[in-house]
BALUMBA-617234 format. One record per residue (C-alpha): residue number from 1; residue in three letters; x, y, z. Coordinates in steps of 0.02 Angstrom, whole numbers, plus 50000, padded with zeros to 5 digits. Example, Ala and Ser with C-alpha at 12.3 -4.5 7.8 and 13.67 -1.06 7.14 Angstrom:
1; Ala; 50615; 49775; 50390;
2; Ser; 50684; 49947; 50357;
# end
This chain:
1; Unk; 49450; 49192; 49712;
2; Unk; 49621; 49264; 49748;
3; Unk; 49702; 49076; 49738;
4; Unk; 49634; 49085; 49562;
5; Unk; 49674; 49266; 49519;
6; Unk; 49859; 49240; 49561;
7; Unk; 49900; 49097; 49457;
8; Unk; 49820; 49216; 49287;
9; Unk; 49976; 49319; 49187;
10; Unk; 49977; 49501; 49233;
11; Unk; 49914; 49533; 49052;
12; Unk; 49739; 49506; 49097;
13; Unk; 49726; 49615; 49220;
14; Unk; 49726; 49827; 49162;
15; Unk; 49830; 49955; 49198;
16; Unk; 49776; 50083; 49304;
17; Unk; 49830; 50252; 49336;
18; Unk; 49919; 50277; 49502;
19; Unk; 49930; 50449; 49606;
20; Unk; 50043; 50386; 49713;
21; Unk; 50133; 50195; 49729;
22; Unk; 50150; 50192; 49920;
23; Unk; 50178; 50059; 50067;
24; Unk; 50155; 50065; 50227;
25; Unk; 50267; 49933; 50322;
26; Unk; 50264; 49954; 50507;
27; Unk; 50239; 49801; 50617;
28; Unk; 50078; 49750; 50707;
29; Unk; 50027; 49866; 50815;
30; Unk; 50110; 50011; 50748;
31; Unk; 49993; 50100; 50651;
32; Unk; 49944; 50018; 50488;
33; Unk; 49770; 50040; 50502;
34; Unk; 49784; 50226; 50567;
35; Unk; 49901; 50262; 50386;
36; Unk; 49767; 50176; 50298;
37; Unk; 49644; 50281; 50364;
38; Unk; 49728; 50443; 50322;
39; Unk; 49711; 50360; 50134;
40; Unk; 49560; 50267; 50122;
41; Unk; 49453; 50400; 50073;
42; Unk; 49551; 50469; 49931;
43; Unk; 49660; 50345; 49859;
44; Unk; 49638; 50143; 49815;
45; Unk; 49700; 50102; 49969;
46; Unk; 49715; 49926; 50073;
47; Unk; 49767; 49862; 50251;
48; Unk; 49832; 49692; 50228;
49; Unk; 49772; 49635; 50065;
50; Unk; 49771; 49457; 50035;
51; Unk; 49856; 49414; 50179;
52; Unk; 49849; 49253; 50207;
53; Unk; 49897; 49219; 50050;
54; Unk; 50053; 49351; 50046;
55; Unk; 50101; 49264; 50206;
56; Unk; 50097; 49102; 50154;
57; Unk; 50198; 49166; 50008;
58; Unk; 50331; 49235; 50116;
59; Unk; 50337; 49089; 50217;
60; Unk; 50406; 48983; 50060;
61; Unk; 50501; 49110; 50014;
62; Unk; 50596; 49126; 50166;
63; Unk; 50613; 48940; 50202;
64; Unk; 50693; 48903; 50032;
65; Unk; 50537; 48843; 49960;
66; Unk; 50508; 48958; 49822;
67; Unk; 50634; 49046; 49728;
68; Unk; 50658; 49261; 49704;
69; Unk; 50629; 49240; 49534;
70; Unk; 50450; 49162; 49576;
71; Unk; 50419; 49285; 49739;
72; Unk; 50477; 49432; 49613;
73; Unk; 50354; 49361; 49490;
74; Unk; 50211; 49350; 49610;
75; Unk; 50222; 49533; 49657;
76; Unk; 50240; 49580; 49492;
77; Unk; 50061; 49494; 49462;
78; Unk; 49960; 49543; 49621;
79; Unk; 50021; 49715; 49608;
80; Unk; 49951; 49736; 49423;
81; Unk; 49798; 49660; 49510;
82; Unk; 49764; 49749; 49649;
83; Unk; 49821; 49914; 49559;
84; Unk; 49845; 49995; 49746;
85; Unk; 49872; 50170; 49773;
86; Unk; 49932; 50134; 49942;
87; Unk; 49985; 49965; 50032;
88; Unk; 49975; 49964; 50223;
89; Unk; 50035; 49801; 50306;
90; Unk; 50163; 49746; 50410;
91; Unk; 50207; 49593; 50292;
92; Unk; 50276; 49711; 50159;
93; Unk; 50417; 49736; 50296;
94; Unk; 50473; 49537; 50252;
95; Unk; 50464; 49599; 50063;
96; Unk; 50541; 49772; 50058;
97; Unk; 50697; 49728; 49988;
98; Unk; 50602; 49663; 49822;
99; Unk; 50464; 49791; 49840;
100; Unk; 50600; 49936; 49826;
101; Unk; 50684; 49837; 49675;
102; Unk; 50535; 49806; 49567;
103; Unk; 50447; 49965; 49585;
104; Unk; 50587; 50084; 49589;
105; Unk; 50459; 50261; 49593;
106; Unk; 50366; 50179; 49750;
107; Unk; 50369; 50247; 49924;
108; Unk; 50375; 50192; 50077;
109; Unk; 50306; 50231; 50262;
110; Unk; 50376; 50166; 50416;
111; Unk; 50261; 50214; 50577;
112; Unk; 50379; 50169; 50721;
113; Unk; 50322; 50130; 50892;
114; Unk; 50444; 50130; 51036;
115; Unk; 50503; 49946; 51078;
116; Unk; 50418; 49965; 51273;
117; Unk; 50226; 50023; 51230;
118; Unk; 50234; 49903; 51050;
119; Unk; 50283; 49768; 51162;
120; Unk; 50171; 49800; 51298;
121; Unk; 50019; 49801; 51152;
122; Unk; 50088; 49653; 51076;
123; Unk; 50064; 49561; 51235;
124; Unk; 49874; 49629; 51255;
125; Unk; 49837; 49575; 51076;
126; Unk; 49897; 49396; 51098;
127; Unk; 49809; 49385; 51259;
128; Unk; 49641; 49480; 51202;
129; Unk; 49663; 49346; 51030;
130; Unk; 49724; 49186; 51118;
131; Unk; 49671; 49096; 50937;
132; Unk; 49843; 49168; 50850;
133; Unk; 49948; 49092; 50993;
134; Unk; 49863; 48910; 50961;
135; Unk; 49970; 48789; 50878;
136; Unk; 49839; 48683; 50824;
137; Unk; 49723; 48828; 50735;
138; Unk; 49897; 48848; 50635;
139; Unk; 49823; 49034; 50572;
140; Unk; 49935; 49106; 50463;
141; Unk; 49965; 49248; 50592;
142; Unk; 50037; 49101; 50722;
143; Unk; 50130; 49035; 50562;
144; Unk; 50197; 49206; 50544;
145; Unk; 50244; 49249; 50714;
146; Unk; 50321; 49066; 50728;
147; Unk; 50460; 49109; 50590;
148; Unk; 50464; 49300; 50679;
149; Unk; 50498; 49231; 50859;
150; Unk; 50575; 49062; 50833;
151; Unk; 50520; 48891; 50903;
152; Unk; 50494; 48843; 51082;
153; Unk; 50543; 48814; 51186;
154; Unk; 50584; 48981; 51282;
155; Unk; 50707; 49011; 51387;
156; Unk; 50626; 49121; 51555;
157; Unk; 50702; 49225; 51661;
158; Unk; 50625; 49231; 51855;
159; Unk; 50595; 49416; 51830;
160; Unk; 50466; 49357; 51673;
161; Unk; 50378; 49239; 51791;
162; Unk; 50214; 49325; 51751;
163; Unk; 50236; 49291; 51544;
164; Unk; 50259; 49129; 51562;
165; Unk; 50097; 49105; 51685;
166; Unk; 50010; 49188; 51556;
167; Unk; 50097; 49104; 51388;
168; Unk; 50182; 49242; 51321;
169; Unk; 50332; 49236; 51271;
170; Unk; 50494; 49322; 51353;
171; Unk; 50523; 49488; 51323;
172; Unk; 50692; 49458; 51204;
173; Unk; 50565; 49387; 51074;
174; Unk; 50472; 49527; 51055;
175; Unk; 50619; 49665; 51073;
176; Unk; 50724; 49571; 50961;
177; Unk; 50579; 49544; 50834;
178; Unk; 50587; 49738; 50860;
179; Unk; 50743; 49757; 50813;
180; Unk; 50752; 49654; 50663;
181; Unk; 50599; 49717; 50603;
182; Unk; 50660; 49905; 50592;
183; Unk; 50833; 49857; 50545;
184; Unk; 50772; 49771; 50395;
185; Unk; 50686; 49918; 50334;
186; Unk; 50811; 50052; 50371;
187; Unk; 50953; 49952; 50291;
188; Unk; 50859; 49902; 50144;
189; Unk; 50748; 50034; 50089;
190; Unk; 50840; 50182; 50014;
191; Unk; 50850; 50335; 50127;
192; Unk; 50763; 50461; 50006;
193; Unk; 50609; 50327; 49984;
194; Unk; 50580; 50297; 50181;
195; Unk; 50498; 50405; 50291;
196; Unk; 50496; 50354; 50498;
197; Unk; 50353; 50427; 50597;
198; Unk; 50321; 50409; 50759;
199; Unk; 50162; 50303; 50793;
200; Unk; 50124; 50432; 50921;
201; Unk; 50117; 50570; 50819;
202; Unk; 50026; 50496; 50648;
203; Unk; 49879; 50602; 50686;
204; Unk; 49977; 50759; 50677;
205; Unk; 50063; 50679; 50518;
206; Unk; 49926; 50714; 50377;
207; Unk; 50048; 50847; 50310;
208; Unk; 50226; 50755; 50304;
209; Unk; 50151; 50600; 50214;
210; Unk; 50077; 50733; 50068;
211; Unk; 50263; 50830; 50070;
212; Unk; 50352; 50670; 50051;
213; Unk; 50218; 50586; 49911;
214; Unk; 50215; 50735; 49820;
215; Unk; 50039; 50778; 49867;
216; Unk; 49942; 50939; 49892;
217; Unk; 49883; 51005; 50051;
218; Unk; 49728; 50926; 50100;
219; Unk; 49738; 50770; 50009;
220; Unk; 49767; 50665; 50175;
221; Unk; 49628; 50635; 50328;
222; Unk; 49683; 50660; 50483;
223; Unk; 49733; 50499; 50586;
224; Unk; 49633; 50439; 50700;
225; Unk; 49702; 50308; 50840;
226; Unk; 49632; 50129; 50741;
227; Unk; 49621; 49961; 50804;
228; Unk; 49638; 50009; 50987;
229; Unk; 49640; 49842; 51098;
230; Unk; 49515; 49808; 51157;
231; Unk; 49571; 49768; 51329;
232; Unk; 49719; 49796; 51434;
233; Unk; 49817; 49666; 51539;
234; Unk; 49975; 49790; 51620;
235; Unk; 50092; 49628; 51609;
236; Unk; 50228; 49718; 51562;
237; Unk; 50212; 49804; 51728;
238; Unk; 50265; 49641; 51841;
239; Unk; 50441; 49651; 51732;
240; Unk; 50570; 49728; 51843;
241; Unk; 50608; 49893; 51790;
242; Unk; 50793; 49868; 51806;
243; Unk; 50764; 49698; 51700;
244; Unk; 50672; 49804; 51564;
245; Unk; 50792; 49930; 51566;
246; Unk; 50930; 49795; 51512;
247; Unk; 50825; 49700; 51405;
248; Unk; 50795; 49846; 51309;
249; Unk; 50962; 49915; 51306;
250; Unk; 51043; 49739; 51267;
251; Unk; 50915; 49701; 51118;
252; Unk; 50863; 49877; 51066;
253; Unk; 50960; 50010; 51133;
254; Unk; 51061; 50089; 50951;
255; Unk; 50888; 50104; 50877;
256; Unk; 50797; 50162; 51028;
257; Unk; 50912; 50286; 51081;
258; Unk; 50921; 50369; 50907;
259; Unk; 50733; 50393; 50876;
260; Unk; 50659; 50375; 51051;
261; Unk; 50797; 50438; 51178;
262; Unk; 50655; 50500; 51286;
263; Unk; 50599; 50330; 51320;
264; Unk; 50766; 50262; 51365;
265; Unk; 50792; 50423; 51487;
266; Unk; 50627; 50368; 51575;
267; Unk; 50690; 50193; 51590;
268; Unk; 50838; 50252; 51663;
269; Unk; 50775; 50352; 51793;
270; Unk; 50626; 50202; 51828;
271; Unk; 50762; 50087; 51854;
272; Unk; 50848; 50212; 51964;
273; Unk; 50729; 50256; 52070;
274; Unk; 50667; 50059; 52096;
275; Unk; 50848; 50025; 52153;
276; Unk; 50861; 50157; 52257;
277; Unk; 50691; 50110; 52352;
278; Unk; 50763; 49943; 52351;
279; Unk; 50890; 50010; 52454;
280; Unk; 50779; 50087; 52578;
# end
């Protein structure tokens, strides 16, 4: 019905009363579905809503096809629809900038994962769902990562021998994808409205997302790890470390140093110690 729903005026739908106005905006792979859990329970609460429809939205939207006046007017509309508590999908990341500006007391979660493991479980969810790297299914998820990563052909290096074999793409999609991702959410949401977590530490995070909502103790489950893969390919072990190391540093490396400059010490001393058995 929701082709239907969204062309009715807002009027029809009622107002409901809102705890909290929340979204969660992290990319795929990052922890949506483990914020959502933390919520589901206790709050009107949604991983992707709608989102074939919100992406097709976006996609207009961001090709020049619909105006901001019209996207504006279609948030305006679902969210008097959906009357959500709490909004957990990566898409809203596309959106923030309007999000932020048309619902001024909402807030907004960003669960982070560094660039190396989010790539590395990018890669095993495109391989373990070879459907959303079809061109002929056309999903709205390889629609999406189409405008994300740009159109082929790539451009392979001999160290990324393996991603091609396996049609992935090269590893300065996905870190700059990354980048741009984080970037757009850091620069756009205001700083008191935004708070960063660390994917790998959203279990232990119950308490922060309560402080910063404005919620007592207790509200919030505890985060389990959601939407695990369900099997693991290791490509991003055939990548050279000193290769990583540069790809990451080259595409990534203001943003990764700042919130994961354990990460970028370990790829330092990987690459290191690869040259220096190189050496040998």
């Amino acid at each position: 019905m929701t082709p239907v729903l969204d062309r009715l005026p807002a009027s029809l739908f009622p107002v409901r009363e809102r705890a909290i106005h929340a979204y969660a905006l992290g990319m795929p792979r990052s922890g949506t579905v483990s914020v959502f859990d933390c919520f589901k329970n206790e709050f009107r609460a949604a991983h992707e809503p709608e989102s074939r429809f919100l992406t097709f939205r976006i996609l207009d939207y961001r090709a020049g096809l619909a105006g901001e006046s019209e996207m504006r007017s279609y948030l305006r509309q679902r969210d008097r629809r959906l009357g959500l508590e709490l909004d957990s999908s990566y898409l809203n990341a596309d959106i923030c900038d309007l999000l932020a500006s048309e619902f001024p007391q909402s807030r907004f979660i960003l669960p982070m994962r560094d660039c190396v493991s989010w790539t590395e479980s990018m890669m095993n969810f495109l391989l373990n769902k070879p459907e959303f790297m079809s061109k002929w299914l056309k999903s709205h998820i390889y629609r999406h990562m189409a405008m994300q990563f740009g159109p082929p052909p790539y451009s392979f290096a001999p160290e990324e021998k393996a991603l091609q074999e396996k049609g992935l793409h090269p590893l300065s999609v996905y870190l700059k994808y990354w980048t741009e991702h984080h970037r757009r959410v850091i620069a756009t949401v205001p700083a008191q409205r935004l708070l960063v977590l660390r994917t790998s530490e959203l279990g232990r995070s119950a308490r922060l997302m309560e402080d910063f909502l404005g919620l007592p103790e207790g509200r919030l489950q505890q985060s389990v790890h959601s939407n695990a893969a369900p099997r693991y390919h290791g490509l991003i072990g055939s990548v050279p470390p000193a290769f990583l190391r540069d790809s990451v540093y080259r595409h990534c490396g203001e943003l990764m140093s700042t919130h994961f400059p354990e990460v970028m010490a370990r790829l330092d001393a990987e690459s290191g110690q690869a040259s220096g058995d190189a050496r040998q």
